[in-house]
N, C-alpha and C positions, 0 to 999 in steps of 0.2 A: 286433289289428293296429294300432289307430288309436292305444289305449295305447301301443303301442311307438314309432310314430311321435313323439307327444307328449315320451315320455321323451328321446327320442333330442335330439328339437328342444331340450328344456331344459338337456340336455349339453352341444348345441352352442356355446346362448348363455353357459352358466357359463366354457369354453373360455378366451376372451378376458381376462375377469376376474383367471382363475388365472395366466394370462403376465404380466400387470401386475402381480401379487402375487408373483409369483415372481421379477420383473426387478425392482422394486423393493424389495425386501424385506419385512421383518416388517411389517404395519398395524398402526401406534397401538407403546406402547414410551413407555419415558422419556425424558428429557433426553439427549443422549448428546453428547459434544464433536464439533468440525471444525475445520478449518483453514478459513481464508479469508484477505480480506485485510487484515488488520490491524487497528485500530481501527475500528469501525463506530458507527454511530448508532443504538441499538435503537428508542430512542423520546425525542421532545422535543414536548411537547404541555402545552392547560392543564387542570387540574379542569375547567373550564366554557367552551366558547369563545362563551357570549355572555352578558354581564355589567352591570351599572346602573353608573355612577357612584360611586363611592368604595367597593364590592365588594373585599374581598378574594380576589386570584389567586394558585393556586399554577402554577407552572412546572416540569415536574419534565423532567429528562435522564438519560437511560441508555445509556451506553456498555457495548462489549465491545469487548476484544482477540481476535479472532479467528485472529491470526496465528499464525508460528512462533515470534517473538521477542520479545523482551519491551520494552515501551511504555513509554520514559523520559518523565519530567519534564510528566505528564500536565498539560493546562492548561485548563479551560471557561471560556470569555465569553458573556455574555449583552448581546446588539447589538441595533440592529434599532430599539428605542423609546428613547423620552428618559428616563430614570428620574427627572428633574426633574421628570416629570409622573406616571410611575407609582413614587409611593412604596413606597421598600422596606421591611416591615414588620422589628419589630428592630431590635437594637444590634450595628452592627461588619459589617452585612451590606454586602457589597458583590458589582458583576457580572462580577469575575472570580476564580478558584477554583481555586487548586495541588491537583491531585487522587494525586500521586507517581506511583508505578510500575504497570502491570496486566500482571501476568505473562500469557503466554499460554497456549494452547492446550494441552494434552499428550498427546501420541498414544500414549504407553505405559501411560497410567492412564485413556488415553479422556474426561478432564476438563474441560469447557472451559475457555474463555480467563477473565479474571476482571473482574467488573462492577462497578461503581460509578456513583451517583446523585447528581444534584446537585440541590436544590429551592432555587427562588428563591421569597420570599414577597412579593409586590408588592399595592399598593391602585391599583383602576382611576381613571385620569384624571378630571376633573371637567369635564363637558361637559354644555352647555343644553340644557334639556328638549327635546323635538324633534329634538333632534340625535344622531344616531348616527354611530359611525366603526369600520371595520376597521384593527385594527393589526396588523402581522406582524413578530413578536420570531424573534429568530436565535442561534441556538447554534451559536459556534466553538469545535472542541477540536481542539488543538493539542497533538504528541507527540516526542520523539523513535523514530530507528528502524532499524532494519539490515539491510538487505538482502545477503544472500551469495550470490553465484552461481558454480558451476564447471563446466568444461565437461576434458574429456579429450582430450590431444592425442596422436598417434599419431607416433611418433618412431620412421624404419627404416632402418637401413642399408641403403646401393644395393644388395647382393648380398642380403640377406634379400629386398629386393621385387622383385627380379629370380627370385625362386626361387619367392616366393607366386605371382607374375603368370604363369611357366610353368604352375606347378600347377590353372592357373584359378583361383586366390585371390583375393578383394579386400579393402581396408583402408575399413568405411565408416567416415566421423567420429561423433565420440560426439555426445550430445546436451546442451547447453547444463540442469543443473536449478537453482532459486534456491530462496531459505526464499519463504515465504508472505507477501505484504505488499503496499502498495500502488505498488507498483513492479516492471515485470515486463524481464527484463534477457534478453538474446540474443546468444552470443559466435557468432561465425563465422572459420571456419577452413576451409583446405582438407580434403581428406578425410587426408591424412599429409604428413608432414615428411620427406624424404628426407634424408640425410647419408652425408656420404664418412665412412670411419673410416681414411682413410691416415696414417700419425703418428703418430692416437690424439686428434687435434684438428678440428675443423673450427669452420668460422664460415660456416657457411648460414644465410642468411637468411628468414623467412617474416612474414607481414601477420598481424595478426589485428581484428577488427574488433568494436566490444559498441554493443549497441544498448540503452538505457536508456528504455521508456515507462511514461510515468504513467495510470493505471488508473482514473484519477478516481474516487474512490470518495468519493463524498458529496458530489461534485462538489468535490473537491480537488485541494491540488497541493501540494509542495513549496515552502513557504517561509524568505523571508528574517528574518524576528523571531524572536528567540531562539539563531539559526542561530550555533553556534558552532566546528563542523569546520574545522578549519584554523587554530584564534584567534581570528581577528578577521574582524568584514567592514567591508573600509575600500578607500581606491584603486579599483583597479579592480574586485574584489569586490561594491563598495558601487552600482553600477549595475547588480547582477545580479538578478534577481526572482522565477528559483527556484534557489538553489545549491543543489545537491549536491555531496559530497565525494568522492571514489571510488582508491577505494587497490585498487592489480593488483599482484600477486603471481605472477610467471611463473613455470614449470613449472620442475622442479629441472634440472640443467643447460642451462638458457638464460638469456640477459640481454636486458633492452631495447637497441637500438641508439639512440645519442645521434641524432634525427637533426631532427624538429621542419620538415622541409622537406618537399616532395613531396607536400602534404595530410594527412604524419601527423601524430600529437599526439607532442611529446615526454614518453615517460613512463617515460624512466629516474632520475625524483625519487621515484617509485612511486604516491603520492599526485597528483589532479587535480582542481582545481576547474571545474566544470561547473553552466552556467546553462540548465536546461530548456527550452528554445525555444516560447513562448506556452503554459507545462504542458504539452507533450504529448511530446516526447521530448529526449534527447542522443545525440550519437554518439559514439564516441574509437575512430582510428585510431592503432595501434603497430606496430613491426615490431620483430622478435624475431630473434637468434642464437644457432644451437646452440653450445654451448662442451662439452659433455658428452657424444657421440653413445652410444650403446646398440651393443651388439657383433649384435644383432640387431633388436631391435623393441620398444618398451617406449610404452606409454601412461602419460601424465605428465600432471597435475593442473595446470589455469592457472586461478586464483583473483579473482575480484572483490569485493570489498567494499563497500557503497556508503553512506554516513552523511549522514543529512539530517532535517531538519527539518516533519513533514509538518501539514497542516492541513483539515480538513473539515470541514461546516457542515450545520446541518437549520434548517427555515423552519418555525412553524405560525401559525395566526390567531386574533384574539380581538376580538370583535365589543361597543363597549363603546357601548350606552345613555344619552345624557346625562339627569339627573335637577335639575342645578340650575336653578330658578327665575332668572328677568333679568325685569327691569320697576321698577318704584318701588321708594319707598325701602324698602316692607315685603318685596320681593322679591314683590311681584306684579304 
């Protein structure tokens, strides 16, 4: 009996384990791709974070694209120290680095996104015996990137929702999806669009509303250097400090309404430039009319686009030793 007891008890505690292994799936496995958000920082650190005076340091960065899209005109800086003082070892070396394109992610071959490394070769500062200092070097990479989001709109003629609404039907609104990136985008709409079809024409009108936040990822945000959506940034542009560019594409039979009053945005140009509000989001209000109504009910595609400029950064430390002698003329 007491065996059985015991068994049972070691049953019970394995239990637990097996839900964890079974919610989470296989333990242990290869490599295997994800999506996230975009560009990330895998690692920015040195060979040694504590070093003598005139010590050779290496610096190495590793990025991934983790997203859905693919990462233009990849850019690393190396900030943070004076390199007047930390000599770059080499010819031609310098602390900024065109790294090109890093495709992303691929969910059909399960692949991930793609990496690249950047080593800076630096000699530690020359600082008196006695003297020690932390320095903390910074790595900025800087990408382009594109975020797409669509959301489906539910377009019905009054006699269709007059026949669902009898039936006990309802119409709910689709949901807002975007690619993977460091920008997370939310269209808002009524739950449907109603439309007269008398004629064969109508001009009803409806709001819609997109909400754009920054995800900070690496404690970044959308910037202005490099930024070249739209041409240029000059005028009024040129006092912006995180542009984004955002081109909408309303559903097939509907057009923007000119109208730029009432607290909407005018966005029958289709393209709009938007300045992130302290990084952390934009809004754009438009209103939309039907020119095309559906003889019944038709879900219809409203498209976002969004082009920008993004930027994020890793910090690590390096703890440098002074070794030179001060005193007389023999350096004692």
């Amino acid at each position: 009996m007491k065996g059985e007891i015991k068994a049972n008890m070691k049953f019970l505690l394995i239990l637990p384990l097996l839900a964890v292994v079974f919610v989470s799936g296989c333990v242990g496995g290869g490599n295997t791709g994800t999506s996230g958000n975009g560009v990330v920082i895998l690692e920015f650190r040195p060979d040694f974070t504590q070093v003598y005076s005139d010590d050779p340091v290496k610096l190495q960065l590793r990025i991934q694209n983790q997203g859905e899209v693919r990462a233009r005109n990849v850019k690393a800086e190396l900030t943070g120290i004076n390199t007047a003082e930390w000599q770059q070892l080499g010819y031609g070396i310098t602390t900024t680095e065109y790294l090109g394109d890093l495709q992303p992610y691929d969910p059909a071959t399960n692949t991930p996104g793609a990496i690249k490394t950047k080593t800076w070769y630096l000699r530690a500062p020359m600082l008196a015996k006695g003297i020690d200092f932390t320095y903390t070097p910074i790595a900025k990479v800087g990408y382009d990137y594109t975020t797409t989001a669509q959301k489906p709109i539910t377009i019905v003629d009054e006699d269709e929702l007059r026949r669902i609404k009898q039936q006990g039907g309802t119409l709910p609104s689709g949901i807002t999806t975007y690619t993977a990136g460091p920008l997370a985008v939310e269209i808002t709409t009524g739950d449907y669009v109603k439309t007269e079809s008398t004629g064969g024409t109508t001009y009803d009108v409806f709001p819609i509303h997109i909400k754009i936040t920054n995800l900070r990822i690496g404690n970044g945000a959308p910037t202005k250097e490099d930024f070249s959506y739209g041409g240029f940034i000059g005028g009024l542009y040129e006092e912006y400090d995180y542009p984004i560019s955002v081109e909408i594409t309303p559903p097939t039979g509907t057009n923007f309404v000119s109208s730029g009053f009432g607290g909407y945005d005018d966005c029958t140009t289709g393209t709009i430039i938007k300045d992130m509000w302290n990084a952390d989001e934009a809004q754009i209000s438009c209103e939309l009319e039907v020119t095309s109504p559906p003889s019944y009910r038709e879900e219809r595609l409203l498209t976002v686009k969004i082009n920008y400029r993004y930027q994020l950064e890793s910090t690590t430390s390096i703890r440098v030793f002074g070794t030179q002698q001060t005193g007389g003329v023999w350096g004692w």
